[in-house]
C-alpha positions in Angstrom: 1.3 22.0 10.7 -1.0 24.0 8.6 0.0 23.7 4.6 -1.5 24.7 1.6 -3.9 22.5 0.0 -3.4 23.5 -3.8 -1.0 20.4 -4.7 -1.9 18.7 -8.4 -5.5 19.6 -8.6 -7.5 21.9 -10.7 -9.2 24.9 -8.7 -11.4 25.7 -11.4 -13.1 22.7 -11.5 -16.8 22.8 -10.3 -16.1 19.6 -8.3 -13.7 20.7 -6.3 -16.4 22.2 -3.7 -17.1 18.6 -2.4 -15.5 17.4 0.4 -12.4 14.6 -0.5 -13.9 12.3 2.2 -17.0 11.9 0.3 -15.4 11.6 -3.0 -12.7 8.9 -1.7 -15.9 6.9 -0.4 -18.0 7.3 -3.5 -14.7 6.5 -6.1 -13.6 3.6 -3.8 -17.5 2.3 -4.3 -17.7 3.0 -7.8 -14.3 1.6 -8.6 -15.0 -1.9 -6.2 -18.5 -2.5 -8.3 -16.3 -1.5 -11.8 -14.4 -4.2 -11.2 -17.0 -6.8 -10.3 -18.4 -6.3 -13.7 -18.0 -8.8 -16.5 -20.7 -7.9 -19.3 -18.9 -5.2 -21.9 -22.2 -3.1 -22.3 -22.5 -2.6 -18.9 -18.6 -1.5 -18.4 -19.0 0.6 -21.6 -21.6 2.8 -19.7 -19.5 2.8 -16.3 -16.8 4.0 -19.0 -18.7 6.6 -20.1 -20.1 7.5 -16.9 -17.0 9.0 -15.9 -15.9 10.3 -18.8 -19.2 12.5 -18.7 -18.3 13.8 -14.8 -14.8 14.5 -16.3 -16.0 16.4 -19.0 -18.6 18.4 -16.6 -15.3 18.9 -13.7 -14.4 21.4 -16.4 -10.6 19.6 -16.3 -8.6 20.8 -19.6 -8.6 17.3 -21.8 -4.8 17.4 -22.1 -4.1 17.2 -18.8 -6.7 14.1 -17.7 -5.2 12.7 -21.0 -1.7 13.0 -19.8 -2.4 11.1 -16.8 -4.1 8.5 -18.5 -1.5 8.5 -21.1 1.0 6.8 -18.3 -1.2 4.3 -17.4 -2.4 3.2 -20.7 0.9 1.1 -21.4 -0.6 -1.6 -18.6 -3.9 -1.5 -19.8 -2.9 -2.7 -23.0 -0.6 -5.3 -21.2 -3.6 -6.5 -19.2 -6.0 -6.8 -22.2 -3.2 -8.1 -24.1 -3.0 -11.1 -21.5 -6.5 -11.1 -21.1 -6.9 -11.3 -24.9 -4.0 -14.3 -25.2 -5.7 -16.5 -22.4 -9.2 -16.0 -22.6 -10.3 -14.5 -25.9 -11.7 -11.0 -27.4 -14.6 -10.4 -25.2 -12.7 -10.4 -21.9 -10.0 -8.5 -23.2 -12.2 -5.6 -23.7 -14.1 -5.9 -20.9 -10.6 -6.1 -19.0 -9.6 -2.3 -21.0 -13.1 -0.9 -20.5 -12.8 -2.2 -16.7 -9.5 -0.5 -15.8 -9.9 2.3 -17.9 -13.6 3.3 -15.9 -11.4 2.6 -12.8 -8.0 5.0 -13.9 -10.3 7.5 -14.8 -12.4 7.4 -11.5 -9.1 8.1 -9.6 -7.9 10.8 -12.2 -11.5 12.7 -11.9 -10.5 12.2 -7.7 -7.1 13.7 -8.7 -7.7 16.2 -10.3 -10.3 17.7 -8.2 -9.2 17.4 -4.9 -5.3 18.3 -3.4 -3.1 16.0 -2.3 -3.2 17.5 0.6 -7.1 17.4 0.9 -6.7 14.0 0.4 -4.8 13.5 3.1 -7.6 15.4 5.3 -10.0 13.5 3.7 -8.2 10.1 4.6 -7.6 11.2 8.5 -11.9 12.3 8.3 -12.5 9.0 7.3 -10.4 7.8 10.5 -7.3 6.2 8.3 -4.0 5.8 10.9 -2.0 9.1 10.9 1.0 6.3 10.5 -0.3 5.6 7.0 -1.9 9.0 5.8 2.0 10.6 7.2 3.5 7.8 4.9 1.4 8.6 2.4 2.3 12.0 2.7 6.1 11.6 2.9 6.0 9.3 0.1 4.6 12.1 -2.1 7.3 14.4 -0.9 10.5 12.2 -1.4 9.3 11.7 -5.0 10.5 14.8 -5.3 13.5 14.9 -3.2 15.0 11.6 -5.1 14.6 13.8 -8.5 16.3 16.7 -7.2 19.1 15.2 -6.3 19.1 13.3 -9.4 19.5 16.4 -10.9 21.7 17.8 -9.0 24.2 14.8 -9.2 24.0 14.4 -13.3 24.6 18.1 -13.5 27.6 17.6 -11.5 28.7 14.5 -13.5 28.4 16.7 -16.7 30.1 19.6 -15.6 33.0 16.8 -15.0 33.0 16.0 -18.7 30.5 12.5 -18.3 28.5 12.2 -21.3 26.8 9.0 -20.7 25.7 6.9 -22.6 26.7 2.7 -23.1 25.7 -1.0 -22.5 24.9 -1.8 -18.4 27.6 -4.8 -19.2 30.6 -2.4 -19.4 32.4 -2.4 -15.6 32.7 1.5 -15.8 28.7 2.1 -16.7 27.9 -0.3 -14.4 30.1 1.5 -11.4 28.7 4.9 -12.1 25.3 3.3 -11.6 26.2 1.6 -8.5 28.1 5.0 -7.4 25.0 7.0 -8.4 22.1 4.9 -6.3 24.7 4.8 -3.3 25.1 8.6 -3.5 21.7 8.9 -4.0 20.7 7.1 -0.8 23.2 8.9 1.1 22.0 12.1 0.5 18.3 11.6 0.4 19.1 10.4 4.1 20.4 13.2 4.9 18.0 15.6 3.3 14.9 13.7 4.5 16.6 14.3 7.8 16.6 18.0 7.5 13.4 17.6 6.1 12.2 16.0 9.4 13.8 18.8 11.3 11.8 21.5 9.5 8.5 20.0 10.0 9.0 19.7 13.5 10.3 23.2 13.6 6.9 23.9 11.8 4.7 22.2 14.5 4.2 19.1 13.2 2.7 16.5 15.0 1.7 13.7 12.5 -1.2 14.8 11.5 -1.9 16.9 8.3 -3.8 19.8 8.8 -4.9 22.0 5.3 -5.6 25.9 5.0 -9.3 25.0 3.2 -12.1 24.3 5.8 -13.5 20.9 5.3 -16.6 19.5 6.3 -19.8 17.4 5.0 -22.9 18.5 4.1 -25.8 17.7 2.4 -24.6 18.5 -1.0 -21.0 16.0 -0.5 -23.6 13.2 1.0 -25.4 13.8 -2.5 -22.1 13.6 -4.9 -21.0 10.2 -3.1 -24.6 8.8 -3.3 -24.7 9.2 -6.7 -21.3 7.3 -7.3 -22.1 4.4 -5.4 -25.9 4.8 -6.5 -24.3 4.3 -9.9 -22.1 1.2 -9.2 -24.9 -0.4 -7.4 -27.2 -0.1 -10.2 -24.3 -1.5 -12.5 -24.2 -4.9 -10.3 -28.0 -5.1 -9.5 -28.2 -5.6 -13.8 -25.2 -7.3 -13.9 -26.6 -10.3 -11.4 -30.2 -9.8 -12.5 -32.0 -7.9 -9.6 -33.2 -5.2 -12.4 -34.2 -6.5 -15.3 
């Protein structure tokens, strides 16, 4: 099954000619020596590291901000705990740390398609049980909040206007009626789902319309992400003074 390769990435972006095997290896790298970090100067420059490669992707600011945006909440819940149980320092060595890391997965994002991804995962010799769960996960996402949809339009056109405590017995039955509908028919559309993908050809494995393939140039990109997060530990324990 051949499908197109376009999904939630930015095709203007200069990085988007590497190969996503290479940048899965080199932001898994950078983002496992990110988080064996403890000193703040060090994690401020790993911070701003990748905020330099995200302003050089050429990625419009409002949308990298938008996906950091959702995960900012727990970061301030994590430095918040961090802060309660262990003092200042930590706590902003426990933002700077997940921040470097969210943004090293957004800058993977938003330069490669899911769908790339899922190329990139199967080059890197990932099950095709877990990249086609991967990949199914992605798409009921989407099937769940269509039929969402669908069912409070329905609701609505029936004169439901919502609202009210989860304590009152008829709130809490439309919930209950809603996630039991909402099952239901997910079932049955991921089974016509399944249908049309084997109609399609497919045969668990995920195949894209862009040619994918390393070179010297992807070899270069991950080097320089894992050259990066080696540098950071060989300060942080001392090898380089």
């Amino acid at each position: 099954m051949t499908l197109s390769s376009s999904v939630g990435h930015s095709s203007v972006s200069c990085l988007s000619v590497f190969d996503p095997s290479a940048k899965i290896v080199g932001t898994v790298l950078f983002t496992v020596a990110v988080a064996l970090l403890h000193d703040v100067r060090l994690l401020l420059f790993a911070l701003l590291f990748m905020i330099c490669l995200l302003a050089i992707s050429g990625v419009p600011w409002a949308r990298i901000g938008k996906r950091y945006g959702l995960a900012f909440p727990f970061i301030i819940l994590a430095a918040l705990s961090m802060y309660l149980t262990s003092g200042q320092s930590p706590a902003i060595g426990m933002f700077l740390r997940i921040s470097a890391s969210v943004l090293a997965l957004i800058l993977l994002s938003v330069t490669a398609g899911f769908l790339d991804l899922l190329n990139g995962l199967q080059m890197l010799k990932v099950p095709r049980l877990v990249v086609s769960i991967f990949m199914f996960t992605h798409r009921y996402i989407y099937v769940f909040t269509e039929e969402l949809e669908r069912m409070s339009l329905a609701r609505q056109a029936r004169g439901y206007r919502g609202g009210g405590s989860l304590m009152n017995r008829d709130i809490m039955a439309t919930v209950t009626n809603t996630a039991g509908m909402l099952l239901v028919r997910a079932y049955e559309r991921g089974l016509r789902v399944h249908d049309s993908l084997v109609a399609r050809g497919y045969e668990g494995e995920v195949r894209t319309l862009s040619r994918q393939g390393l070179h010297a140039r992807d070899a270069a990109f991950c080097g320089s992400l894992a050259f990066m997060g080696v540098f950071l530990l060989s300060i942080e324990f001392g090898v380089v003074a």
